[in-house]
C-alpha positions as CSV (number, residue, x, y, z in Angstrom):
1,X,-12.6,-12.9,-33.6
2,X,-9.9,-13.0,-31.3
3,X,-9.5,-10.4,-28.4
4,X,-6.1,-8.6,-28.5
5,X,-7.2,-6.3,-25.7
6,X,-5.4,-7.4,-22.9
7,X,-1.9,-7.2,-24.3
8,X,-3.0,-4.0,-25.7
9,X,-3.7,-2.7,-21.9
10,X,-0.3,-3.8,-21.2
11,X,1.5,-1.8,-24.0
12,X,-0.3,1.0,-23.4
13,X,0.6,0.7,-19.3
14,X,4.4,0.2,-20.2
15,X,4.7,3.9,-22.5
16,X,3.3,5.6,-19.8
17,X,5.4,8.1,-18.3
18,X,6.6,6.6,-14.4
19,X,8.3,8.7,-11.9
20,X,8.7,9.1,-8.4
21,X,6.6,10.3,-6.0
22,X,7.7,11.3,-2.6
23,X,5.4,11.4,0.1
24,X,6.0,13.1,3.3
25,X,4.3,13.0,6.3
26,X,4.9,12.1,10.3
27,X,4.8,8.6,12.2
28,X,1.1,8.0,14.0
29,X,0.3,5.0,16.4
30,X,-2.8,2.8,14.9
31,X,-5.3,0.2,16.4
32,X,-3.6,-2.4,15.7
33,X,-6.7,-3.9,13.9
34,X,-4.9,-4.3,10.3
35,X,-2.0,-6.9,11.9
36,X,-5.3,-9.4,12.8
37,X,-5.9,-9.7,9.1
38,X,-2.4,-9.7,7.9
39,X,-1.6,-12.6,9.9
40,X,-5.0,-14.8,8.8
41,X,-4.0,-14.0,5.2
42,X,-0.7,-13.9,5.6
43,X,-0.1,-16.2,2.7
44,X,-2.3,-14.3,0.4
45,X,-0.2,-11.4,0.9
46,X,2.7,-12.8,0.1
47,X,1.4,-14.7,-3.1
48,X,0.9,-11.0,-4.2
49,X,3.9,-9.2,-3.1
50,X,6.3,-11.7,-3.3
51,X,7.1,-10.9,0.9
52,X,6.3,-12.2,3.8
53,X,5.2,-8.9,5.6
54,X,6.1,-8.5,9.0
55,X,2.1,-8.6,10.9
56,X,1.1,-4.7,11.3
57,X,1.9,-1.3,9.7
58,X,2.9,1.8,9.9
59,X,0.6,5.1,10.7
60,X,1.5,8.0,8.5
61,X,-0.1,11.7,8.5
62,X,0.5,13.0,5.0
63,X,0.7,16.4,4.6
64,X,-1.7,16.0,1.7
65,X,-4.0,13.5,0.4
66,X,-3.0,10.4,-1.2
67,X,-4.6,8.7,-4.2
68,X,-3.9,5.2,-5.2
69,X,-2.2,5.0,-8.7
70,X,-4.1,3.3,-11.9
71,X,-2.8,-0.5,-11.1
72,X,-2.3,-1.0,-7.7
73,X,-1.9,-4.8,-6.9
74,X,-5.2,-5.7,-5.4
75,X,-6.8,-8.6,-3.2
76,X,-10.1,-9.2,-4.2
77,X,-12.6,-9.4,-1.1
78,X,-14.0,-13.0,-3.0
79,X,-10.8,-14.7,-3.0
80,X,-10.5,-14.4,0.8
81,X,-14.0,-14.2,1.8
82,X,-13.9,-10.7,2.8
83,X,-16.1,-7.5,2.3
84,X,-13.6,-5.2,1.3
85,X,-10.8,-5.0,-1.3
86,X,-7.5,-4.1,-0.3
87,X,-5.0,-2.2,-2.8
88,X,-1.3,-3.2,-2.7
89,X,1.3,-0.2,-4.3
90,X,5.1,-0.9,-4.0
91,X,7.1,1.9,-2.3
92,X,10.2,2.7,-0.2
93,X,10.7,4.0,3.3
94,X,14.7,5.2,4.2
95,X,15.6,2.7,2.2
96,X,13.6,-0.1,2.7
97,X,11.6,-1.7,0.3
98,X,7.7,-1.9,1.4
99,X,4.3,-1.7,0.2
100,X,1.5,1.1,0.8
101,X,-2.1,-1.2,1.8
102,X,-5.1,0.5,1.3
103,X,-9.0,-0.9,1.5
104,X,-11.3,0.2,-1.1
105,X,-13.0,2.1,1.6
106,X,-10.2,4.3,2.5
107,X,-9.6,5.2,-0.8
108,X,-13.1,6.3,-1.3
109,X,-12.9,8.2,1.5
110,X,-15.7,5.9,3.4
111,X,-13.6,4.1,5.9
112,X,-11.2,4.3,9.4
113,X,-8.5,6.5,7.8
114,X,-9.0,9.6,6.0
115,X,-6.7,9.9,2.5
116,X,-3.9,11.5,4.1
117,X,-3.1,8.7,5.9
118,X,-0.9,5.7,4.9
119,X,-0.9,2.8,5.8
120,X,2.8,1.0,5.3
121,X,3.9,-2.9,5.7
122,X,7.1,-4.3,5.2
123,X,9.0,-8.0,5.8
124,X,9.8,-6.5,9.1
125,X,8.2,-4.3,11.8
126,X,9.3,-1.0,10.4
127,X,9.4,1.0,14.1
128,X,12.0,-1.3,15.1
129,X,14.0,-1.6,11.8
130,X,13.9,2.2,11.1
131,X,13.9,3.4,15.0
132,X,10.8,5.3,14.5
133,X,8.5,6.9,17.2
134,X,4.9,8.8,16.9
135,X,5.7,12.5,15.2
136,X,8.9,11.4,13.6
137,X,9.0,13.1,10.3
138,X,9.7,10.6,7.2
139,X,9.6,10.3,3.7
140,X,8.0,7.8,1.4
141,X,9.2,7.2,-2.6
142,X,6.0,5.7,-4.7
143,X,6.3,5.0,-8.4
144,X,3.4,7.0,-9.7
145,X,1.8,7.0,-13.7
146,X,1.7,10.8,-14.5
């Protein structure tokens, strides 16, 4: 018997209802600890967004927590040798296109950042590009299953 699930999945992914989410929340300084592994696998990030993302990200304090939607893009800790997934969702930032990174830990609630806080990585160093500073106030557009 053949298996017809996985085009089933995909059906049933594409009628569900998408819309936009917009996060808002103010611009935090990091560690710095994220760039380290964004430049060792900077190729594998790009195989999965399509970008070469600029080393580093963005701090940003929600104003309430942040779940990761049903599909996020994901790198799998075995196909880098790592411990930890990380999950990879598309969003926007003033304008520019960027992607929201998130370990498996974080989302659980187990790791450095608690679930208000975001994590954001774009083809170039977003402080710069936007001219952002710690406690600016900005607003981030996710596309979001209801």
């Amino acid at each position: 018997m053949q298996d017809h699930s996985e085009p089933l999945v995909g059906m049933i992914l594409a009628c569900q209802p998408w819309s936009v989410k917009v996060l808002s929340g103010r611009v935090e300084s990091g560690v710095g600890d994220l760039a380290r592994w964004m430049i060792q696998y900077a190729d594998l990030y790009e195989e999965r967004t399509g970008v070469r993302l600029f080393p580093g990200s963005l701090n940003i304090v929600l104003n309430q927590q942040y779940r990761l939607p049903l599909n996020p893009i994901r790198l799998e800790p075995h196909e880098y040798g790592g411990r930890v997934g990380m999950n990879i969702v598309p969003c926007k930032i003033m304008g520019v296109a960027a992607f929201i990174l998130r370990t498996d830990r974080n989302e659980a609630g187990l790791g450095d950042h608690d679930r208000n806080v975001i994590e954001i990585a774009a083809a170039v160093r977003l402080r710069d590009a936007l001219g952002l500073t710690d406690g600016e106030v900005v607003d981030v557009e996710v596309d979001h299953a209801d």
